[in-house]
C-alpha positions as CSV (number, residue, x, y, z in Angstrom):
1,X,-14.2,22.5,18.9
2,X,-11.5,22.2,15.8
3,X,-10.4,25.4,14.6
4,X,-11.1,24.2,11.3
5,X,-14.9,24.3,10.3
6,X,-14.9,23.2,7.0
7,X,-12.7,21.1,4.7
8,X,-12.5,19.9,0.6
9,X,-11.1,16.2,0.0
10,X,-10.2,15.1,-3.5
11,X,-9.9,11.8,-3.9
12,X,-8.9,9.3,-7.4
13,X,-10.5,6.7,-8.4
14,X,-8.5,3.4,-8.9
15,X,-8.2,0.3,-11.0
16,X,-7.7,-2.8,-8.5
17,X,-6.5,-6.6,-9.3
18,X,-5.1,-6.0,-12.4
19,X,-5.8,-9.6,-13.3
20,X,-3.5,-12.0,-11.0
21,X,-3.0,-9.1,-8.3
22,X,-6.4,-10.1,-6.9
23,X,-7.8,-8.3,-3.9
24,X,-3.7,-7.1,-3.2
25,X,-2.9,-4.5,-5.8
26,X,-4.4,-1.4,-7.5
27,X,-3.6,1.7,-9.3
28,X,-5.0,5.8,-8.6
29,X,-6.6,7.2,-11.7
30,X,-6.6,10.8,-12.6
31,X,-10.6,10.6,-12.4
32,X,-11.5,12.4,-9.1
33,X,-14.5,12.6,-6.7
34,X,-14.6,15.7,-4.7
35,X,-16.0,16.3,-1.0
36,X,-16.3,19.5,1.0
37,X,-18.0,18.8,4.6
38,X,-18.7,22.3,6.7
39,X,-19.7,22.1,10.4
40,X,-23.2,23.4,11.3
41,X,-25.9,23.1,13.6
42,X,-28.9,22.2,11.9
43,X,-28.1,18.0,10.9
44,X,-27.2,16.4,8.4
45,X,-27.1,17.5,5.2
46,X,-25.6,15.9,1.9
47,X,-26.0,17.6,-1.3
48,X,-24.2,15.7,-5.0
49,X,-23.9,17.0,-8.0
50,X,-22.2,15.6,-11.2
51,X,-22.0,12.2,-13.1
52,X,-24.8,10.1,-11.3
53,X,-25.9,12.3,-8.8
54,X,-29.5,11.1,-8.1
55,X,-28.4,7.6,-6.9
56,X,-26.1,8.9,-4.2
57,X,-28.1,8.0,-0.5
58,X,-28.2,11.6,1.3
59,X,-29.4,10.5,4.4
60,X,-27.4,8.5,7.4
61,X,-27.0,5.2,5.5
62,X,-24.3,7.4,2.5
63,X,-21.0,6.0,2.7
64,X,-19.4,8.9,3.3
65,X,-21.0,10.2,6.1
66,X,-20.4,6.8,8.0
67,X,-16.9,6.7,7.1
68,X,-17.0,10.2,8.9
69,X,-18.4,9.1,11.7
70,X,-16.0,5.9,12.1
71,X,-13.1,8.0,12.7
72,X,-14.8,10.0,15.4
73,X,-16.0,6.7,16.9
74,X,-12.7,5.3,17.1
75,X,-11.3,8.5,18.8
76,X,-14.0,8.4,21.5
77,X,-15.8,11.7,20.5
78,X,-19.4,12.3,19.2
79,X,-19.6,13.6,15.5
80,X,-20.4,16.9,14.9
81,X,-23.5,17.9,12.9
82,X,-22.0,18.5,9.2
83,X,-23.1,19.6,5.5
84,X,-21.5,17.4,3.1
85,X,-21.1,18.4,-0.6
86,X,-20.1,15.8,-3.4
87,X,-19.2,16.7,-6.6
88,X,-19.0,13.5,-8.6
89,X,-16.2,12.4,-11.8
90,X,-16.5,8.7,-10.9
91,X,-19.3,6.7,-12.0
92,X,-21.2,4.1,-9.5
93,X,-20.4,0.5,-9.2
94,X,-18.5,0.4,-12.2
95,X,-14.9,-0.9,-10.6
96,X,-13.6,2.1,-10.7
97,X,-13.1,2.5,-6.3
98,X,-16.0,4.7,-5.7
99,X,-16.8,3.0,-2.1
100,X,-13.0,4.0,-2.2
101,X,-13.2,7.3,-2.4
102,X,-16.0,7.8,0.0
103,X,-14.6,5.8,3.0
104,X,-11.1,7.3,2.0
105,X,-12.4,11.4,1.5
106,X,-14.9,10.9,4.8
107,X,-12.3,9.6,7.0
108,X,-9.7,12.2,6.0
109,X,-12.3,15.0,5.9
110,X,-13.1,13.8,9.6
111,X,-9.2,13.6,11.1
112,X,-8.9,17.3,9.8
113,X,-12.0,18.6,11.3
114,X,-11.2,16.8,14.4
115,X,-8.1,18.1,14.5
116,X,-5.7,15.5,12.7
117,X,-5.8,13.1,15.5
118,X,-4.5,10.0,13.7
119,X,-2.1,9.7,11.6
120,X,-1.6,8.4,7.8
121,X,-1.0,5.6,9.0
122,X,-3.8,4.4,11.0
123,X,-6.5,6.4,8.8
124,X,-5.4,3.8,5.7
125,X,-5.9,1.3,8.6
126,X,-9.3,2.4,9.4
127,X,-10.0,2.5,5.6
128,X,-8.9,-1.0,4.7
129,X,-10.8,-2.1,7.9
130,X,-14.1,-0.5,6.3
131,X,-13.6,-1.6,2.8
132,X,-12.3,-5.2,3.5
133,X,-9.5,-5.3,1.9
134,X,-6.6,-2.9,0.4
135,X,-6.5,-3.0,-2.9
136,X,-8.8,-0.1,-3.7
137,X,-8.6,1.9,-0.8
138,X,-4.4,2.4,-0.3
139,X,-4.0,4.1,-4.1
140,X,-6.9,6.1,-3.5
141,X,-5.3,7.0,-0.3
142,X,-1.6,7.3,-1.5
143,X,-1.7,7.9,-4.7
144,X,0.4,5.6,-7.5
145,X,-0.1,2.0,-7.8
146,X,0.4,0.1,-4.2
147,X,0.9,-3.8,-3.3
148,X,-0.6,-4.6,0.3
149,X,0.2,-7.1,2.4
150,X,-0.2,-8.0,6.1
151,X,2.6,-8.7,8.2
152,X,3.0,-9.0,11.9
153,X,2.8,-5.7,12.8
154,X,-0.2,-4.6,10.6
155,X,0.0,-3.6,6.9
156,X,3.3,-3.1,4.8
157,X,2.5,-1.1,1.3
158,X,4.9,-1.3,-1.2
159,X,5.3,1.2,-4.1
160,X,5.2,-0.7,-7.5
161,X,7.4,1.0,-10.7
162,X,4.7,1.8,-13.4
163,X,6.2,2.5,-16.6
164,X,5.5,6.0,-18.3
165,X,4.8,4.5,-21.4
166,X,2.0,2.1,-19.9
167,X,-1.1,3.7,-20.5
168,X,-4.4,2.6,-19.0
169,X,-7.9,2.7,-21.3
170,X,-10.7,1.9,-19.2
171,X,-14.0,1.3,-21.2
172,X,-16.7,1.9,-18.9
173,X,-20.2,0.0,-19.7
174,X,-23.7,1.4,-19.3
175,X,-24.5,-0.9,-16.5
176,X,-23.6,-2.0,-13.0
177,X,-22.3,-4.5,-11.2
178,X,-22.5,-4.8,-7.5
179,X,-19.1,-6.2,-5.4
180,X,-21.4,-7.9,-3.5
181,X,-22.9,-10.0,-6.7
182,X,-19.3,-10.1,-8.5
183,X,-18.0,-12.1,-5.1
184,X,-20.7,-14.4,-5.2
185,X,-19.7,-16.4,-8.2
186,X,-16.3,-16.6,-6.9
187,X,-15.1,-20.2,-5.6
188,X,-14.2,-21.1,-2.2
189,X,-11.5,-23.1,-2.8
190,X,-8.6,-22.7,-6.3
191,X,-6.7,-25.7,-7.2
192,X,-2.6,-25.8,-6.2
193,X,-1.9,-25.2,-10.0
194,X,-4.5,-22.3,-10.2
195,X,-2.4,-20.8,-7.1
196,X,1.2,-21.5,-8.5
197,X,-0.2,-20.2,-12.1
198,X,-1.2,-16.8,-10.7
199,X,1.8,-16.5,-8.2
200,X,4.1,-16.3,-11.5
201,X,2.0,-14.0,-13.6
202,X,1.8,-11.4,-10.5
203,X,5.5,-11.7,-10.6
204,X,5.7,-11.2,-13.9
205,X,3.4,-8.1,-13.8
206,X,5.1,-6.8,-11.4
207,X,8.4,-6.9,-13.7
208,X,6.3,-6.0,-17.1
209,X,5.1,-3.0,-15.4
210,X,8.6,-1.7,-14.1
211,X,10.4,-2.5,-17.6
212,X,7.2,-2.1,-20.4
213,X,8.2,-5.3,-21.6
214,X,5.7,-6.7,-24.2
215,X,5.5,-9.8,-24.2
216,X,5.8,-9.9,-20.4
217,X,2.8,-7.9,-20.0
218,X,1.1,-10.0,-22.4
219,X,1.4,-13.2,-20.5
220,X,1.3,-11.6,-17.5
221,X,-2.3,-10.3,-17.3
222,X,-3.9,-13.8,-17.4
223,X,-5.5,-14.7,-14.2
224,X,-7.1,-18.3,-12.6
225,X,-8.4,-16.7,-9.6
226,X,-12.0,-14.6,-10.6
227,X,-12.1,-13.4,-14.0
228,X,-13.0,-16.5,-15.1
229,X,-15.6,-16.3,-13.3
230,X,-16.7,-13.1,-13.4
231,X,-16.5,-12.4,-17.3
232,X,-20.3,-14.2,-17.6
233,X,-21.2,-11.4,-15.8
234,X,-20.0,-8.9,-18.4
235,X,-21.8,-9.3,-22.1
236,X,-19.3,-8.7,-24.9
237,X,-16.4,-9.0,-22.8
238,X,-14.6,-12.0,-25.1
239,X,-15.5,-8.9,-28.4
240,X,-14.1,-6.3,-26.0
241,X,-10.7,-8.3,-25.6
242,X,-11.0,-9.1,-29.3
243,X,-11.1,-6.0,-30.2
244,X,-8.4,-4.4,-28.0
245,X,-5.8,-6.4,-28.8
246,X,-6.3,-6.6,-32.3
247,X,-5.8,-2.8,-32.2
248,X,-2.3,-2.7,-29.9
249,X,-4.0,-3.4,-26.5
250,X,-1.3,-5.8,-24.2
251,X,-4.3,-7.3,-23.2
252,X,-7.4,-6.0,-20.9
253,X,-8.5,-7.1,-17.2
254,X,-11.5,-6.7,-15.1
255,X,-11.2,-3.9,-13.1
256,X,-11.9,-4.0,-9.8
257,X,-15.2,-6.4,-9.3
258,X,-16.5,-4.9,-13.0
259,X,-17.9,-4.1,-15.3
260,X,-15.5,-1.7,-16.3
261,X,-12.7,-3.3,-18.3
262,X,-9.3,-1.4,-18.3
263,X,-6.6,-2.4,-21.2
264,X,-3.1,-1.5,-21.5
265,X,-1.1,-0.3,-23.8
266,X,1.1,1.9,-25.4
267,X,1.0,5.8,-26.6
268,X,0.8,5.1,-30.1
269,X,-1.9,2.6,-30.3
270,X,-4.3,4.5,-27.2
271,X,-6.6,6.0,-29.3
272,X,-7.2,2.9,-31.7
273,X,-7.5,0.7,-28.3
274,X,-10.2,3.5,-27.0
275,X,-12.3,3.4,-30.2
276,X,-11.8,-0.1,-30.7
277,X,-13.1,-0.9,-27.4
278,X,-16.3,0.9,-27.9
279,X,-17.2,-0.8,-31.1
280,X,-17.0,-3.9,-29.9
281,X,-19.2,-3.3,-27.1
282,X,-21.6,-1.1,-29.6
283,X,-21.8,-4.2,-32.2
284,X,-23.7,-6.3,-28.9
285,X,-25.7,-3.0,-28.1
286,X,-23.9,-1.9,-25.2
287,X,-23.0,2.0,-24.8
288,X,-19.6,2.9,-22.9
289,X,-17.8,6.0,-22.2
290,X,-14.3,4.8,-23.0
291,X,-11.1,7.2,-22.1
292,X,-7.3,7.0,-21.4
293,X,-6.8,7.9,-17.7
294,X,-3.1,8.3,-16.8
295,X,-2.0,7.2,-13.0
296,X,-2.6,9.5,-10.6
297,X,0.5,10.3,-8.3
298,X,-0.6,12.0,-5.6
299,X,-3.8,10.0,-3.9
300,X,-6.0,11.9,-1.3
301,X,-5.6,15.6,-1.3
302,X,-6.9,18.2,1.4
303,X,-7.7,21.4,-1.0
């Protein structure tokens, strides 16, 4: 048995896609979920507590737990009966990387109880391979805002420059919206221009996001891919864009499958883009919880 017994994961929430980066690129929040799983000998347990508590699963089925018991899958060893204990900043299917954080804080949680077996390296593997794709999972994992790509030998994650004077609003709705449902309205197939038109806006985010150039970052936020698709699925969300970039806002994406909508802007006009943001969705009688959230550096942490 591990030395260690018990052990406390905190782990960001993230902001993925950021319009033309679909399904390759996302940024850590400082927003946290936090995870504490002790070893015992009487089951499974799983306790939450905080913002949304009472729709967490606590039985075999949680996300967390099974993330747990990937990693001791893939090493070859039986997992060991655990108490699990979430304490909960990041609200539920909102786009914000809460599956994130549970297959990233379970599969970290379960390399240190088992005795760090794998390394970083092949944990984010094991976490991309669970989630499907990278976007999400390698900020909450690493911290910063991350490109992924696949090359021959696996994954290659790139660190991308986020300017300090970028700051990210993220207007959170009263309602959900599943992955699952925001991928089904999503097209098969995207025309040659569609591709070509979102190959030169990623560049130019990438470039707007190193430099804080304006008007870069306000082309460069436009996407062909899904958010066409997937606004009909947010009411208010033409008002909401309105709105935010009347009052300074660059201009606002979906973030991650929705319906949380993140903006960006600058330090001076945050606070007119926050309370802009939730009028517009209050005039259509939606409620939102709308807050600047600052990138999160440091990703996964072992407390």
């Amino acid at each position: 048995m591990s030395v260690v017994s018990n052990v406390t994961v905190k782990v960001p929430a993230t902001t993925a896609n950021l319009g033309p980066g679909f399904d390759c690129i996302g940024a850590a929040l400082q927003l946290h979920n936090e995870v504490t799983f002790t070893l015992n000998n009487s089951g499974l347990i799983i306790q939450a507590s905080g913002i949304e508590a009472e729709k967490v699963q606590t039985d075999k089925s949680n996300l967390l737990y099974q993330a747990f018991t990937k990693l001791y899958n893939y090493i070859e060893q039986t997992p060991p009966s655990v108490k699990i204990e979430i304490k909960l900043g990041i609200p539920l299917a909102r786009g914000l990387g809460s599956s994130a954080t549970a297959i990233v804080g379970g599969l970290v949680a379960a390399n240190v109880l088992a005795g760090l077996p794998l390394s970083d390296v092949q944990v984010m593997e094991l976490a991309i391979a669970m989630e499907g794709h990278p976007d999400n999972v390698v900020p909450a994992f690493l911290g910063g805002c991350r490109l992924a790509a696949t090359s021959s030998n696996g994954w290659e994650i790139c660190d991308i420059t986020w300017h300090r004077n970028i700051i990210p609003v993220v207007a959170i709705p009263d309602f959900e919206l599943s992955t699952s449902e925001a991928r089904l309205v999503l097209p098969t197939e995207v025309s040659r221009g569609d591709a070509i038109f979102n190959t030169a806006h990623f560049g130019l985010l990438l470039r707007g996001l190193a430099t804080n150039r304006e008007e870069w970052l306000k082309a460069a936020l436009q996407d062909k891919l899904h958010q066409p698709y997937r606004q009909a699925l947010i009411p208010g969300y033409d008002a909401v864009e309105k709105a935010a970039v009347a009052a300074g806002a660059y201009g606002i994406v979906i973030s991650g499958a929705g319906p949380t909508l993140l903006a960006l802007t600058d330090p001076l006009h945050t606070q007119m883009v926050a309370s802009a943001m939730t009028n517009a969705w209050k005039q259509v009688g939606i409620k939102s919880t709308v807050r600047s959230l600052p990138i999160d550096v440091q990703g996964a942490v072992v407390l």
